[in-house]
C-alpha positions, 0 to 999 in steps of 0.5 A: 762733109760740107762741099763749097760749089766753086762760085767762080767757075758757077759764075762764068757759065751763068754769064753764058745764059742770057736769056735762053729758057726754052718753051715747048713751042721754040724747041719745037721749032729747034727740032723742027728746023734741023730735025735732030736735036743737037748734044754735047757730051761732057766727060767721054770717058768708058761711061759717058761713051757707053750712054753715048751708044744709047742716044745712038740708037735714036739717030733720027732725033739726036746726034752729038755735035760737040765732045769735051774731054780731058784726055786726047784718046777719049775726044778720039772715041768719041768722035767717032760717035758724033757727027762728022765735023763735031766740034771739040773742046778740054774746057768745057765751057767752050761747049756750053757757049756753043748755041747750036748744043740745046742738051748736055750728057755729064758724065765727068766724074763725080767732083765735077757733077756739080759745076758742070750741072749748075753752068749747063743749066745756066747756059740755058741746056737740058742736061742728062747727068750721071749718078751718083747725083752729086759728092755729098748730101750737101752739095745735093741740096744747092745742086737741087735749088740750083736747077729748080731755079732755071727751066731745065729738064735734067734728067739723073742717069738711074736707068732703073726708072725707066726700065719695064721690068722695074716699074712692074715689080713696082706696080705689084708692091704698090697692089700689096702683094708683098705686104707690109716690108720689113727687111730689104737687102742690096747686094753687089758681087764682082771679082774685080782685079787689083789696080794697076801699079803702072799705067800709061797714057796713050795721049794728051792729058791735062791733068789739073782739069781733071783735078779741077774742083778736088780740094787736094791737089796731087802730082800727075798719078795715072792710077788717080784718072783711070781708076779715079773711082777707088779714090775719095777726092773725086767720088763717094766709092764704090758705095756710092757709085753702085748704090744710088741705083740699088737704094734708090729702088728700095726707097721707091718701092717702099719709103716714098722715094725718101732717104734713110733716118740713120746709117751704120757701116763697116768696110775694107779694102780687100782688092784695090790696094792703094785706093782710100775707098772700100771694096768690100762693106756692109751698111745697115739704114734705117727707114720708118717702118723697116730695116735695110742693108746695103752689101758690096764685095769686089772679091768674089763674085757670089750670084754675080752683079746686084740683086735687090731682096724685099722681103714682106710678110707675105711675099718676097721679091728678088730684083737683079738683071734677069728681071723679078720673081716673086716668091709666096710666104712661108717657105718650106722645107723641101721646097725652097726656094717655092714656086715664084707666083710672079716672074719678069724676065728681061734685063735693066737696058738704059735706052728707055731712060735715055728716050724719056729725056729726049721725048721731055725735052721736047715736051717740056714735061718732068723726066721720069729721074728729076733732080730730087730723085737723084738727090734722095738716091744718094743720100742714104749711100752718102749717110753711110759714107760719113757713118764709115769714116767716123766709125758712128751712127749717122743720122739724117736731119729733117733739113738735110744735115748730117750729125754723128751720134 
């Protein structure tokens, strides 16, 4: 699992830095001189065009005035999105030289989190970056020491951060409601279809970009890009994709912020024939002071979406998109479940995440998703990945490493 950030391409963007570490005084004066702050969107894709409708919904401070893709149709999308007369680039480099961009959404696939973060930052620009936050637990480490040498803001795109509903549910854990933890339960339950056997592409394409930091090299495969998240080269899967969000709740709530010890994990590929990643598991992590697995099936979709379970000697809490109920120990027969004695209801929307990035840049202050948040919330998912692959346990060293015992 160890990954090399390809220095060449690290190297090139830093020589675009010069000398631009902002203070809250100079983007003030940005802000203040052209009243919106100016972004650039690296990866237009599904994703990274669904993030851009949320910056759309702040037009008054914020507009995107360069798009980078490496696929024709979703420079056009994305157009679409920006400001008329946005500039656009397949090299993303082009746009982190562009001065008039101050900020970056990178939401590329998951191979190329790393160079894109790393050069952005060096170019002196705040960056809003997707999860998962990097390919493996090492690369997480430079791409952290990476960004904590600049003055950035980077904000890790974990909605659930910023969300009200979660923040509360926090705020009654933290008050003891739940008592001391000893299970928690992640779950995820969608019935995906089966990948395509053919796809077409509707425009330019350029392919070895797309590939770009990937260490193995394949002829043109339409399958690979469209449904690149079924494919190891380019992403941790679908463990890691769905999650950094789960994991990181749990970890939040109940072990500081802090990755799992150890991971064991089973898996298949029951749906998307052809990819190299599972659609179905189930990981088993251990924490200090409880239990928690992590369970994802692409065939069935079973209570629909994702649900977070803590389960305390007092109480238990469900999380999912309807927002949280909090249910009284013990439980008992007629009545189950009970009657919740605490009840959120409201979804997981990512605008608030979103304003917070946009309210930091302007402030300087740390986002409410930094680097070591995004880092943490991935390693467990990455722990279970190796413990996959090895069919052992996979434990994490005090200094970051990983050994299968």
């Amino acid at each position: 699992m160890t990954e090399k950030i390809h220095r060449r391409g690290f190297l090139a963007g830093a020589g675009l830095a010069g000398t631009s570490l902002f203070t809250a005084h100079s983007y003030a004066r940005i802000v203040g001189a052209n009243e919106r702050i100016q972004l650039g969107i690296i990866g237009a894709g599904g994703r990274g065009r669904s993030v851009m409708s949320s910056f759309g919904r702040f037009k008054d401070q914020c507009e995107f005035i360069h798009v980078c893709d490496v696929y024709e149709p979703n420079i056009n999308a994305a157009l679409k999105m920006s400001r008329t007369g946005a500039k656009t680039t397949m090299d993303y480099k082009e746009l982190l030289a562009d001065k008039d961009v101050v900020a970056i959404l990178n939401a590329t696939p998951d191979h190329w989190h790393a160079n894109v973060l790393l050069d952005a930052v060096a170019a002196g620009k705040d960056a809003y970056t997707e999860k998962p936050f990097s390919y493996s637990i090492e690369q997480g480490t430079k791409m952290v020491k990476g960004v904590r040498a600049t003055k950035q803001i980077v904000q890790v795109g974990m909605q659930r951060r910023s969300s009200e509903a979660v923040r509360g549910a926090k705020k009654l854990v933290d008050d003891g409601v739940l008592g001391e933890v000893v299970m928690a339960r992640a779950q995820w339950f969608w019935n995906r279809k089966p990948m395509p056997q053919k796809l077409s592409l509707e425009g330019k394409l350029d392919w070895e970009r797309f590939q770009g930091p990937a260490k193995k090299r394949y002829s043109l495969d339409e399958r690979r890009f469209f449904h690149w998240r079924n494919f190891s080269d380019y992403n941790g899967g679908h463990m890691t994709d769905q999650g950094t969000h789960l994991m990181d709740v749990i970890q939040w709530f109940c072990n500081d912020g802090k990755p799992a010890r150890s991971a064991v994990c089973q898996g298949a590929i029951y749906v998307h024939k052809g990819g190299d990643v599972p659609d179905t598991f189930s990981a088993v992590f251990e924490y200090p002071s409880f239990l928690a697995t992590w369970t994802l099936c692409y065939g069935n979709s079973y209570e629909d979406s994702w649900k977070i379970f803590l389960q305390g000697k007092q109480a238990t809490m469900v999380i999912d998109d309807d927002g949280y109920r909090v249910y009284p120990e013990p439980w008992k027969r007629p009545d189950i479940p009970p009657k919740p004695i605490h009840e959120y209801k409201g979804g997981i929307p990512t605008e608030p995440h979103v304003k917070n990035f946009l309210d930091c840049i302007k402030s300087r202050q740390e986002p409410n998703a930094p680097v070591e948040v995004g880092h943490n919330a991935v390693s467990a998912p990455h722990l279970a990945n190796v413990a996959l692959r090895t069919q052992r346990r996979a434990v994490l060293n005090d200094d970051g490493t990983v050994a299968r015992v």
